[in-house]
C-alpha positions as CSV (number, residue, x, y, z in Angstrom):
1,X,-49.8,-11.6,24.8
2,X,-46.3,-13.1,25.4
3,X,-45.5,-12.1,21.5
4,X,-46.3,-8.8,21.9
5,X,-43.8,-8.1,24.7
6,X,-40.7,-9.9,22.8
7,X,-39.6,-7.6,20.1
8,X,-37.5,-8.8,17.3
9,X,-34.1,-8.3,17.3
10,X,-34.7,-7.2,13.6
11,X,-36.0,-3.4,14.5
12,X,-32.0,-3.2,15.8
13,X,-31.0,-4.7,12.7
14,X,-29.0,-1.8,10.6
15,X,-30.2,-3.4,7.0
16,X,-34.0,-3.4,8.4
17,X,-34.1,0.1,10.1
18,X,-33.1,2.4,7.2
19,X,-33.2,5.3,9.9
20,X,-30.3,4.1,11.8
21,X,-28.8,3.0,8.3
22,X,-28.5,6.2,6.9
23,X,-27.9,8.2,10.7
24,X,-25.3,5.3,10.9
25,X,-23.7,6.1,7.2
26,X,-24.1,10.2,7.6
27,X,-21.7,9.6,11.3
28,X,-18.9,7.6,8.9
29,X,-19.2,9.9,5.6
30,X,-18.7,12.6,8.3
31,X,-15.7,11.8,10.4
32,X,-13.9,10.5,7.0
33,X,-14.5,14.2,5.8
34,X,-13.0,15.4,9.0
35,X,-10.3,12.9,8.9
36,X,-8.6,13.2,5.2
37,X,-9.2,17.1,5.4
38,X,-7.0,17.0,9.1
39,X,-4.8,14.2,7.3
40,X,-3.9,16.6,4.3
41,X,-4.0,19.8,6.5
42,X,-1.3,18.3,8.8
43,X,1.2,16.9,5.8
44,X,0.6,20.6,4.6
45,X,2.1,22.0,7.5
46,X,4.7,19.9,8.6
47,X,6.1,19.6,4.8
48,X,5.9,23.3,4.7
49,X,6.4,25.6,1.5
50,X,10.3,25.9,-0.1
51,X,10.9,28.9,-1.7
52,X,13.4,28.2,-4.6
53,X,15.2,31.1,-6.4
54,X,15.7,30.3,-10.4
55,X,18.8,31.0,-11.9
56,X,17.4,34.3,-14.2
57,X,19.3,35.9,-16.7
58,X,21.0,39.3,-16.1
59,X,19.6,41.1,-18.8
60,X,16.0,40.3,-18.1
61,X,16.0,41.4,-14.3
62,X,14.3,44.0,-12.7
63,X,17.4,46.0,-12.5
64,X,18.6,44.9,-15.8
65,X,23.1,44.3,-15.7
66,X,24.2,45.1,-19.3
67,X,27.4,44.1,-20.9
């Protein structure tokens, strides 16, 4: 009778129980999605975007500038 009320600690266990294994590994997978996607969202927008303007011939411009 004394058995029965002593549970193993081995029901807690996370490489016995492979329901809180794989609830435990779906929470990480999940907040390391969320966290490189906020990472590389936030280095977007504080690097921002440059606009450069090429050095483009005269002669092939919109407006063309002929000799």
């Amino acid at each position: 009778m004394s058995q029965d009320l002593n549970q193993p600690e081995a029901s807690k266990d996370i490489n016995s129980n492979w329901v809180t294994s794989s609830r435990f590994l779906f929470y990480v997978s999940v907040f390391a999605i969320l966290s490189l996607v906020l990472g590389n969202c936030t280095k977007i927008f504080s690097s921002g975007f440059v606009k450069t303007t090429p050095d483009v011939q005269t002669s092939s411009q919109y407006k063309p500038e002929y000799k």
